[in-house]
C-alpha positions in Angstrom: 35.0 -1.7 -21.7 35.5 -5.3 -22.3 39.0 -7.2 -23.0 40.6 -10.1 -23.4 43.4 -11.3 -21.5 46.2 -14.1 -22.6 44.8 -16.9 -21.4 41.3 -16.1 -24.0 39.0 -15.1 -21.2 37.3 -11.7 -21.6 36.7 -9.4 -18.8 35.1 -6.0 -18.1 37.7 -3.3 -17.2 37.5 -2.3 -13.3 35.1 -4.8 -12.5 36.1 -7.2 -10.0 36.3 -11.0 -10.4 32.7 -12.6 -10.0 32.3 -15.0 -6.8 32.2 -18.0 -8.5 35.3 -17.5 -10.1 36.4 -16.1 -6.5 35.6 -19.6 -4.9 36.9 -22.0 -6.8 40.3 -20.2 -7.1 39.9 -20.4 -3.1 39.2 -23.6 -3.2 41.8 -24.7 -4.8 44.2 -22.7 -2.9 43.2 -24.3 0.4 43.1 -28.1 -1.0 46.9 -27.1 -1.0 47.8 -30.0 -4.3 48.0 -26.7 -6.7 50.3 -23.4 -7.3 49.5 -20.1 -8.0 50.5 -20.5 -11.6 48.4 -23.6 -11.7 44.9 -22.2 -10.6 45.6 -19.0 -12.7 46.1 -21.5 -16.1 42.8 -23.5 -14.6 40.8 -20.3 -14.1 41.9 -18.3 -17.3 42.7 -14.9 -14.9 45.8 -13.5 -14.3 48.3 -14.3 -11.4 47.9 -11.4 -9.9 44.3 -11.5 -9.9 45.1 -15.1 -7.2 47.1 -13.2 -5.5 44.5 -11.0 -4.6 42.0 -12.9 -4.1 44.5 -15.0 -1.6 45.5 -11.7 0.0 42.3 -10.9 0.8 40.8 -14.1 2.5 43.8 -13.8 4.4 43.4 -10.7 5.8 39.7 -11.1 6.7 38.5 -14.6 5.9 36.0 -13.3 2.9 35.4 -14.3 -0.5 33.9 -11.0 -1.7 35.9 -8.4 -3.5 37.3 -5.5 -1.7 34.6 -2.5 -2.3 36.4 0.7 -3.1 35.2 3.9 -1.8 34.9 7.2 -3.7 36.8 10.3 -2.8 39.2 10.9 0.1 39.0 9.2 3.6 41.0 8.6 6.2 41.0 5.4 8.4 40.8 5.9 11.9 43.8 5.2 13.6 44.1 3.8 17.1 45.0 6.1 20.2 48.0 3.9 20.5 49.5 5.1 17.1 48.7 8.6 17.5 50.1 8.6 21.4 53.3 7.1 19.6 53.5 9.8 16.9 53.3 12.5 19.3 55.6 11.4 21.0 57.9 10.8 18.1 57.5 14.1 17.1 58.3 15.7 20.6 61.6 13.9 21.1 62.9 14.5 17.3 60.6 17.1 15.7 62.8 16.4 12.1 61.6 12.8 12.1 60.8 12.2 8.6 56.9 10.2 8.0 58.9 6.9 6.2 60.8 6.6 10.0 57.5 7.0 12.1 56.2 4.2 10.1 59.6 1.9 10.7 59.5 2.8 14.2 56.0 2.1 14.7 56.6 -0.9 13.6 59.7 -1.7 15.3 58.2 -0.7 18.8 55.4 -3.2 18.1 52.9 -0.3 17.7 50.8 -1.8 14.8 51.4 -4.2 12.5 51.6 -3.9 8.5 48.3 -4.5 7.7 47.5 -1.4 10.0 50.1 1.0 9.5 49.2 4.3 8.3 50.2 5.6 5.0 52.3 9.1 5.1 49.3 11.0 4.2 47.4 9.8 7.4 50.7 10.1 9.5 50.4 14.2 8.4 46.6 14.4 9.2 47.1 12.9 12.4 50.0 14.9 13.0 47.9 18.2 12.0 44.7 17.3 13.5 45.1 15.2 16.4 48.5 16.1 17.8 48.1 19.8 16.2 51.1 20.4 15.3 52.4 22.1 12.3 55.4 22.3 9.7 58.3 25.1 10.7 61.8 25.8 10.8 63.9 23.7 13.1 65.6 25.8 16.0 68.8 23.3 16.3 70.3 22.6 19.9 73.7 21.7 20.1 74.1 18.6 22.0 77.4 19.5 23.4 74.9 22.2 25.3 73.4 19.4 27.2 76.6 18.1 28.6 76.5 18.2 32.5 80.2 20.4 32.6 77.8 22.9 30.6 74.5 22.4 32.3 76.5 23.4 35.7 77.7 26.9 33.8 74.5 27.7 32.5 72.9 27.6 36.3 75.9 29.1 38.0 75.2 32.2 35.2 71.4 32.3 35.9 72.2 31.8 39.3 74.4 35.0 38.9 72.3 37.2 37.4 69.0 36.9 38.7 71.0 38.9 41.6 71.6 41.6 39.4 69.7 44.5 38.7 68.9 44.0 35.2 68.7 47.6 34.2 72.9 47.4 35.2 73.2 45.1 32.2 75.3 45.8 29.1 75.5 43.2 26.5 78.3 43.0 24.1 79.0 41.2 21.0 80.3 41.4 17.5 78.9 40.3 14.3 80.1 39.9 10.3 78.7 42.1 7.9 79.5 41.3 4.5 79.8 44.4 1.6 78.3 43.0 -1.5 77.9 44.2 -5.3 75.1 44.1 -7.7 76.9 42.5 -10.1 74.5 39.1 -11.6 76.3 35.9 -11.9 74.7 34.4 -14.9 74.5 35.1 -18.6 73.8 34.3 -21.7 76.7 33.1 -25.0 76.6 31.5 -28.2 77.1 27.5 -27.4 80.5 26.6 -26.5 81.7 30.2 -26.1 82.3 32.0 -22.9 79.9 35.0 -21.3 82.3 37.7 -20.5 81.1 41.5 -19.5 82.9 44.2 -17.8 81.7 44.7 -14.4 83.0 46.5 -11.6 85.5 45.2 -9.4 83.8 43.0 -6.5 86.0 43.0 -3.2 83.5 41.4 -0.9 84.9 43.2 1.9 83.6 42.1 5.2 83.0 44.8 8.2 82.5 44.0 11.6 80.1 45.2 13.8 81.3 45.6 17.6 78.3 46.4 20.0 77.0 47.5 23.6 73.6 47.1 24.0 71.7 48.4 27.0 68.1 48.1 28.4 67.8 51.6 26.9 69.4 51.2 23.6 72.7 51.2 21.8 75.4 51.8 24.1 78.1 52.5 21.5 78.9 50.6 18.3 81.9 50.9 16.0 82.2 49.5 12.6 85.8 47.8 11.3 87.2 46.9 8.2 87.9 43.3 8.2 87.5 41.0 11.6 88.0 41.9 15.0 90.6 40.2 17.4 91.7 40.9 21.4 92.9 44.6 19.9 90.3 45.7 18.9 88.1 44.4 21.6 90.4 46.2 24.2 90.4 49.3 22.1 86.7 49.2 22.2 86.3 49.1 25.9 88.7 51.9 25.9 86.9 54.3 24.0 83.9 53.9 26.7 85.9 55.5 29.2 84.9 58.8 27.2 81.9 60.8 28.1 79.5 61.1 25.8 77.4 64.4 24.3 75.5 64.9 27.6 78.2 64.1 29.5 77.3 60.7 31.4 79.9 57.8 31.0 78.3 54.7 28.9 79.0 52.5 31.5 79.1 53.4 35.4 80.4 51.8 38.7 77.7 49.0 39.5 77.5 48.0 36.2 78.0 44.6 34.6 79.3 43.4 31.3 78.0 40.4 30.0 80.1 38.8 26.8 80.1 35.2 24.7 83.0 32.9 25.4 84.4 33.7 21.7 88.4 32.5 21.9 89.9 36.0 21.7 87.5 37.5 24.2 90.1 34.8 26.8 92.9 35.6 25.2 96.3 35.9 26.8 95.8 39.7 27.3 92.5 40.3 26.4 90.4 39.0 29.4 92.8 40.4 32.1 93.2 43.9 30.4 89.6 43.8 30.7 88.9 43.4 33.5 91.6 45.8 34.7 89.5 48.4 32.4 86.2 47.7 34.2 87.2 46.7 37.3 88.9 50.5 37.5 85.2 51.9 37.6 84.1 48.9 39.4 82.2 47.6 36.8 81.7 43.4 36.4 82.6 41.2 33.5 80.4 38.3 33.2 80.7 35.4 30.3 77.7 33.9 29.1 77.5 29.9 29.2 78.4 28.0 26.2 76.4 27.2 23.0 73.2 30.1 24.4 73.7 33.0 22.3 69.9 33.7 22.8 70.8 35.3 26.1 73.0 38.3 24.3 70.1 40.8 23.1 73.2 41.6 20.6 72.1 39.0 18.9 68.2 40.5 18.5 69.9 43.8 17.4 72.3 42.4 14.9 68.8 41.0 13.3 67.1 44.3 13.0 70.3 45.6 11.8 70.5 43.0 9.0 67.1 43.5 8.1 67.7 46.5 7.0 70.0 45.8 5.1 68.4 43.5 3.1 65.5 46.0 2.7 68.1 48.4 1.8 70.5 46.9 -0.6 71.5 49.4 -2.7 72.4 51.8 0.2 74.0 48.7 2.0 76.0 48.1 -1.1 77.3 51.2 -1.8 77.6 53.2 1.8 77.8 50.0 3.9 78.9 52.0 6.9 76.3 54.3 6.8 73.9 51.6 6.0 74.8 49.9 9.5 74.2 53.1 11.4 70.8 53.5 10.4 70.1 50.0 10.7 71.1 50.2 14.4 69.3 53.4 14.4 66.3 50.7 14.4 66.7 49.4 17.7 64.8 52.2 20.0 64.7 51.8 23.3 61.3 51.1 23.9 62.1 48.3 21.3 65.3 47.6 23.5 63.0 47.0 26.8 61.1 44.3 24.6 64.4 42.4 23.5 65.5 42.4 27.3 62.0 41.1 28.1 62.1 38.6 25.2 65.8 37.5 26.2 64.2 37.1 30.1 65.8 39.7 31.7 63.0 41.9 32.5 
């Protein structure tokens, strides 16, 4: 298609400037006595069409156009920028592509004319570093402090000595009782949606739990949170035999809890230990900010799954509901969250 631009020339549409007109823009670039606006009046092309051509014998001293390739291709980046990436990625997996490129060029990695657009940074990162897009596990950083670096040895220094088929892991968790009434609705403009509904309490349970390397220990379910009471009471009611007549917990054994503010309370922690150290059982705390050494935690996750799965029983017999989702957690499956956790 051929148009004309303001100045009367006529050009073809997504050709590129002809040499001659290349040159003597050049030309008169590099005698240096004439402006950009200048040579663009002198030459009848646009001022962006100098610009280029300046642009480009400045990046590689040529007069010829730039010759544009069809389809999708990637440049080949240096080993240098894809060292750099990778190891951008590695110390701050959340780095976002717009920061590798400011901090490649900040550390003096490549320059401008060489930096890779964010669609290279995401093949590189996929096919030279091999690494792919998933959800962030966040550390806190607190956890790397060296007061809790020196807890979390002294506890794996602890129990590695223990026989990890002692171990009873306890822990409480939030479960929230939930309606099926739906939120949204549709009015006439500028009125109100009302409809009757039934009543929504959004009553929370708590779920206190001992989990062994053979299964469920002994759960019970509360209305509303749990405090140093309850927790007491809990460890109370394993002083009971159960069905077959064995005591859930036995002299030798070992209790291993989170460092949540009531389990130190002012009565809490001693009547506790008065409780299990009467059957000469141990209490051991976990080291801050590592709740992936409780297998509660793996448990409480089958649990909720259920849940989910199961919302209309979980809705209306919540209790019941969180039986059978604990019901999940077999004890084969119980050896595997013990292995997972690195106990066995």
């Amino acid at each position: 298609m051929i148009k004309q631009n303001s100045f009367g020339r006529y050009y073809e549409v997504g050709k590129a400037t002809n040499v001659v007109t290349r040159k003597t823009i050049l030309d008169m670039y590099l005698s240096g006595n004439h402006t950009c606006a200048f040579i663009s009046k002198h030459c009848a092309v646009s001022h962006n069409t100098v610009r280029n051509v300046i642009d480009k014998y400045q990046l590689d001293g040529s007069v010829s156009p730039v010759k544009y390739q069809h389809g999708a291709t990637r440049l080949k980046s240096s080993e240098d920028i894809v060292q750099a990436i990778r190891y951008y990625k590695f110390r701050k997996p959340s780095i976002y592509g717009k920061e590798i490129q400011s901090t490649l060029l900040s550390d003096g990695v490549t320059t401008n004319d060489r930096l890779p657009s964010l669609s290279t940074i995401s093949k590189i990162l996929r096919n030279d570093c091999q690494m792919s897009h998933k959800k962030l596990k966040v550390c806190a950083k607190e956890a790397l402090s060296a007061e809790n670096q020196r807890r979390f040895d002294e506890y794996i220094n602890t129990i590695s000595a223990i026989n990890p088929y002692s171990l009873h892991f306890f822990d409480e968790s939030s479960v929230i009782k939930t309606t099926g009434n739906r939120l949204y609705g549709h009015a006439t403009v500028g009125e109100k949606a009302i409809e009757v509904q039934k009543y929504a309490s959004n009553a929370t349970h708590t779920v206190n739990l001992l989990h062994g390397p053979f299964g469920i220990d002994y759960f019970n379910v509360l209305d509303g949170p749990s405090n140093g009471f309850h927790l007491v009471d809990f460890f109370y009611a394993l002083q009971e035999l159960d069905r077959f007549g064995n005591y859930c917990l036995r002299p030798g054994d070992t209790v291993v809890m989170d460092n949540c503010g009531f389990h130190h309370g002012r009565f809490a922690e001693n009547t506790l230990r008065f409780i299990l150290g009467h059957r000469h059982i141990d209490l051991l705390y976990q080291p801050p900010y590592h709740p992936d050494l409780n297998t509660c935690e793996v448990c409480f996750k089958v649990m909720k799954d259920y849940l989910r799965k199961h919302t209309t029983y979980a809705r209306e017999l919540t209790e019941m509901a969180i039986c059978d989702g604990l019901g999940q957690v077999s004890a084969s499956k119980s050896i595997s969250i013990f292995r997972g956790c690195g106990y066995l």
